[in-house]
C-alpha positions as a Markdown table, in Angstrom:
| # | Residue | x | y | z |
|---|---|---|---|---|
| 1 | Unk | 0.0 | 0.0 | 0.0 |
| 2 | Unk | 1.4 | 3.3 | -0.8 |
| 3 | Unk | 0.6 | 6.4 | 1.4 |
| 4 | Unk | 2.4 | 9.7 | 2.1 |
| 5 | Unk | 2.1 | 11.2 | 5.0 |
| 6 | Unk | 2.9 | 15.2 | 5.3 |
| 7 | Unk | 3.6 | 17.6 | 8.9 |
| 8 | Unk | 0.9 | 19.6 | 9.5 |
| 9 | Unk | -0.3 | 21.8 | 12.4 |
| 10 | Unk | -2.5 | 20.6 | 14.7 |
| 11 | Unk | -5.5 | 22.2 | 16.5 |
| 12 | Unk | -3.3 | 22.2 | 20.0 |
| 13 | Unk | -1.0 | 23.6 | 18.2 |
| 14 | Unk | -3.1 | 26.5 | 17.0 |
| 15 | Unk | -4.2 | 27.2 | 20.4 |
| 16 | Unk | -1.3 | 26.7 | 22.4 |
| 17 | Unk | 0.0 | 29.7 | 19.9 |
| 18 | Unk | -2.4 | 31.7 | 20.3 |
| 19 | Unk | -3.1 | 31.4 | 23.7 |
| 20 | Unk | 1.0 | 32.7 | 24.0 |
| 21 | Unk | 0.2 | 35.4 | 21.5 |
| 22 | Unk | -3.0 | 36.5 | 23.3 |
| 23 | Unk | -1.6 | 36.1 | 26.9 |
| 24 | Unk | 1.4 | 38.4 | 25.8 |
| 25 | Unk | -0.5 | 41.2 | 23.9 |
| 26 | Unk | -2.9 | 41.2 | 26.8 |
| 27 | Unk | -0.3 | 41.6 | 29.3 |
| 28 | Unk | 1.4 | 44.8 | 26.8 |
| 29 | Unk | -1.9 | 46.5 | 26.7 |
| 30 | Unk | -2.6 | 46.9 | 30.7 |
| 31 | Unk | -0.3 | 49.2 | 33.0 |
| 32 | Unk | 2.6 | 47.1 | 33.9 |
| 33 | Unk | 6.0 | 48.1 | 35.0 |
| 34 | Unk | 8.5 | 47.6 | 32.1 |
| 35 | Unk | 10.1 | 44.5 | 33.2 |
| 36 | Unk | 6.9 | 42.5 | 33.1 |
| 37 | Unk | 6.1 | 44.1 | 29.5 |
| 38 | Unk | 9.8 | 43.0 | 28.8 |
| 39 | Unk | 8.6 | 39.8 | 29.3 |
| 40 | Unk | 5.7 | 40.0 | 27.3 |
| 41 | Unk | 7.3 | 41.0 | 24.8 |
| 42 | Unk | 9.3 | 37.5 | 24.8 |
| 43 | Unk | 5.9 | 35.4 | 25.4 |
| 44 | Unk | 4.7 | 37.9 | 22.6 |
| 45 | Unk | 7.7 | 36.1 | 20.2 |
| 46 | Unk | 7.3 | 32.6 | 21.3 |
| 47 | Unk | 4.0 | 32.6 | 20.2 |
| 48 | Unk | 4.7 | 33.9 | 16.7 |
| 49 | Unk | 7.5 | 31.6 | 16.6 |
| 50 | Unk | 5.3 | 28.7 | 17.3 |
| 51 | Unk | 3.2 | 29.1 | 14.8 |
| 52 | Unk | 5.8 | 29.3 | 12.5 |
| 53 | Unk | 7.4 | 26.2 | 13.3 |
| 54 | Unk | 5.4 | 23.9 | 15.5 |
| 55 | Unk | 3.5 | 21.0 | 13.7 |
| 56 | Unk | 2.6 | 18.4 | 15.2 |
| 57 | Unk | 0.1 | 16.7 | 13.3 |
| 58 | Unk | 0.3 | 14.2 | 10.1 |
| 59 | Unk | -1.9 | 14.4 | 6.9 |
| 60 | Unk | -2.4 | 11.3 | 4.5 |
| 61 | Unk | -1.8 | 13.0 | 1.5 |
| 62 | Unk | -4.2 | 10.8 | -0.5 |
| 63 | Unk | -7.8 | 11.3 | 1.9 |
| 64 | Unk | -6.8 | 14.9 | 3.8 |
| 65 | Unk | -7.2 | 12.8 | 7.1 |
| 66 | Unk | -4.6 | 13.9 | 10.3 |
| 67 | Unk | -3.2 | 11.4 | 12.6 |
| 68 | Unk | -1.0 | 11.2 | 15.5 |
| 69 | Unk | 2.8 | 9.2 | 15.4 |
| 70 | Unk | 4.6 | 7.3 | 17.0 |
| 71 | Unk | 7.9 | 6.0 | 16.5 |
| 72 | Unk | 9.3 | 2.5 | 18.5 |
| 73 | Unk | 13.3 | 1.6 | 18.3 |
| 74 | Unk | 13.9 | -2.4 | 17.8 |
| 75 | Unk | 16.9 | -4.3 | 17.7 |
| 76 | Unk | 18.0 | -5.7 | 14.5 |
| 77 | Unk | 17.7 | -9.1 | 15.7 |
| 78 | Unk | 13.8 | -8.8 | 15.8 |
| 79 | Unk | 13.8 | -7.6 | 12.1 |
| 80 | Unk | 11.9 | -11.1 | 11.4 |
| 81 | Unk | 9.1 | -11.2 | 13.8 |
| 82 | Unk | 8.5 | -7.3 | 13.8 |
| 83 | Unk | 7.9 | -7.4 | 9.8 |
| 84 | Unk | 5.7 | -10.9 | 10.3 |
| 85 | Unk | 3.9 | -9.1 | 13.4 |
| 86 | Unk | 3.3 | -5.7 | 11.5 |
| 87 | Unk | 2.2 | -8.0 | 8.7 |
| 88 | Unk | 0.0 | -10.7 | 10.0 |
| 89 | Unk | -0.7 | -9.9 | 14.6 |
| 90 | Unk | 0.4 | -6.7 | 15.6 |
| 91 | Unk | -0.3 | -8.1 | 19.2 |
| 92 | Unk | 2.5 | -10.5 | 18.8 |
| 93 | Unk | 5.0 | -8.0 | 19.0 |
| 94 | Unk | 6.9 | -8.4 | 22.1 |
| 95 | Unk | 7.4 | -4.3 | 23.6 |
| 96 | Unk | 9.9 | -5.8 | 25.9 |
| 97 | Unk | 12.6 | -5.4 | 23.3 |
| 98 | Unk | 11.7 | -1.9 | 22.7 |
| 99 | Unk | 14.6 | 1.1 | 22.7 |
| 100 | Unk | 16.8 | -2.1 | 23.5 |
| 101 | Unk | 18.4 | -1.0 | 19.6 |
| 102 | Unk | 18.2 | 1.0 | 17.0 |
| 103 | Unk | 18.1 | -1.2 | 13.8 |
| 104 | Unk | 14.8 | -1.1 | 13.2 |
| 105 | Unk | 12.0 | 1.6 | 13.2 |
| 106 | Unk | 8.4 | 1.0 | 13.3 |
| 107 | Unk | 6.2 | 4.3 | 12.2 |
| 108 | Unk | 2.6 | 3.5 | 13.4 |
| 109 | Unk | 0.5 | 6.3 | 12.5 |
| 110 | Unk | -3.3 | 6.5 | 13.9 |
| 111 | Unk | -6.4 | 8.2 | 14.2 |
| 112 | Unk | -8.6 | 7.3 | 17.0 |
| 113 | Unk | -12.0 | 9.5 | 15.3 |
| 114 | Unk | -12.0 | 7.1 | 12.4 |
| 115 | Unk | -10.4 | 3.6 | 14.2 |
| 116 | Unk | -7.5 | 3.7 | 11.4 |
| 117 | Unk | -3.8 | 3.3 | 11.9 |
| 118 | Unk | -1.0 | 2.8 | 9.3 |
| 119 | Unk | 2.4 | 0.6 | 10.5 |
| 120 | Unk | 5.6 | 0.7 | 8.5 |
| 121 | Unk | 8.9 | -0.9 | 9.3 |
| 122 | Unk | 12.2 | 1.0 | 8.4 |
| 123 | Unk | 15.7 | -0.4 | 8.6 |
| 124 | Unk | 17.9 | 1.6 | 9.4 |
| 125 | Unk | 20.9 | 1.7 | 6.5 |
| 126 | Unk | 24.2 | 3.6 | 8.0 |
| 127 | Unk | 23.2 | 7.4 | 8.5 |
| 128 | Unk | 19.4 | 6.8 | 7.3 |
| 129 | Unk | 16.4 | 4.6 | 7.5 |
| 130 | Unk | 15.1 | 2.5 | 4.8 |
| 131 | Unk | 11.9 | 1.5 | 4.4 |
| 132 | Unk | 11.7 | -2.3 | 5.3 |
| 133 | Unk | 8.2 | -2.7 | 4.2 |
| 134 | Unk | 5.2 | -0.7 | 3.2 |
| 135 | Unk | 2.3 | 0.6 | 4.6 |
| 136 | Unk | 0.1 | -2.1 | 6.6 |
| 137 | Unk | -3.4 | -1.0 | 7.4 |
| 138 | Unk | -4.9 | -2.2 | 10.8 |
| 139 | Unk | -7.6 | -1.2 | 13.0 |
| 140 | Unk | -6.6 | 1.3 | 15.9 |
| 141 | Unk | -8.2 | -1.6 | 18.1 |
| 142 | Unk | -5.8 | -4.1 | 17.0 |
| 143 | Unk | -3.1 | -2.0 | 18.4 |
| 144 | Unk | -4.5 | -0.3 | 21.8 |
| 145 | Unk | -1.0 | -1.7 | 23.0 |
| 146 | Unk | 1.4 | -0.1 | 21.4 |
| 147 | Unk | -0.7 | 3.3 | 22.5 |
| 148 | Unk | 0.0 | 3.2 | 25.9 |
């Protein structure tokens, strides 16, 4: 299955913005001594600079939708059952080998409002991961444990 997923901004990240932006404007407007509108004037920035950089968010390309990721860290020595548990039993992947390595990534990408998640399996190759496999669809209820 081929998808493409893209960084986008999510709505926390909207109002965690603009609640910075806000806070800080608010605070420059009332009668404050000049250290506190100093200060502002900082919150003031890091609110423009969040919405300039923070995204948080992924879009599928293909269908608009915007799910959340997450990233696990395998050994190389699970490369096997990791690509048949991605492929055939998500539950069947043991999580007590996780962040034990760094050979291989799994991407899961999901979105609890529509029950959909996305897994891929990357390898990585020196200074860069490979994609092992492609995109396997499952159901986000199929993999409520690698959520928590």
């Amino acid at each position: 299955m081929k998808k493409e997923f893209t960084r986008v901004r999510s709505a926390l990240d909207w109002t965690i913005s603009l609640i910075l932006l806000i806070a800080g404007c608010v605070t420059v407007a009332i009668p404050t001594p000049a250290s506190v509108n100093i200060a502002a004037i900082f919150v003031i920035f890091a609110g423009i600079l969040l919405i300039v950089v923070l995204r948080s968010a992924w879009k599928d390309k293909e269908t608009g939708e915007k799910f959340h990721k997450k990233e696990f860290y395998f050994p190389q020595s699970c490369r096997d059952r990791i690509i048949k548990a991605v492929s055939d039993d998500i539950g069947s992947i043991d999580m007590q080998e996780e962040d034990k390595g760094n050979g291989l990534r799994l991407d899961l990408f999901y979105n609890r409002h529509t029950g959909k998640a996305y897994l891929q399996v990357f390898e990585y190759i020196p200074y860069r991961y490979e994609p092992a496999t492609e995109f396997f669809e499952q159901p986000v209820s199929k993999i409520g444990k690698l959520l928590k």
